[in-house]
C-alpha positions in Angstrom: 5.2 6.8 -30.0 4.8 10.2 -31.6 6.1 12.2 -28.5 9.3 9.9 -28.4 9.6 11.0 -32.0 9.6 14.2 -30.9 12.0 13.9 -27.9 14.6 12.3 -30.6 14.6 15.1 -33.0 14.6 17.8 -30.3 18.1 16.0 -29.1 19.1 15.5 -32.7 17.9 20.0 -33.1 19.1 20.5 -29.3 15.7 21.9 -28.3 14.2 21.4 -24.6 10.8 19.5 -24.2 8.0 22.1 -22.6 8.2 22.9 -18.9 4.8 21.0 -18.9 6.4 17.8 -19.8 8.4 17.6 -16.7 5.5 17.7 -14.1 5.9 14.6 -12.5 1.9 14.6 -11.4 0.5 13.8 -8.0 1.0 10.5 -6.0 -2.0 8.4 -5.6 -0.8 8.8 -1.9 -1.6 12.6 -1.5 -4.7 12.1 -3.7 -5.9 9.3 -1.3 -5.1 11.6 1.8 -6.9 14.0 0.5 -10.3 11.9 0.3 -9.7 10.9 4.0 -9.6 14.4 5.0 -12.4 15.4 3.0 -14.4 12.7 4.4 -13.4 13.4 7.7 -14.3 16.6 7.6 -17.7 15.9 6.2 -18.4 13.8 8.3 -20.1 11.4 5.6 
C-alpha cells in the first residue's frame, strides 16, 4: 500500500518511479531452463 502512495504523489509532483521499479524480473520459464541445463550438465 505504501509504494502506491508513493506512485500517486509522484503523479500528483510529476516525478518518475526509479529505473529499478520497472524491471519486470525473470520468468519462471527461463529460471526452470536454467535448472535443466544445470542438471544436464552435471550430470546429477
Amino acid at each position: 500500500m505504501k509504494l502506491y502512495a508513493m506512485g500517486r504523489v509522484g503523479v500528483v509532483r510529476s516525478v518518475k518511479m526509479p529505473a529499478n521499479m520497472k524491471h519486470k524480473g525473470v520468468k519462471f520459464s527461463e529460471i526452470a531452463q536454467e535448472a535443466v541445463d544445470w542438471h544436464t550438465n552435471h550430470e546429477r
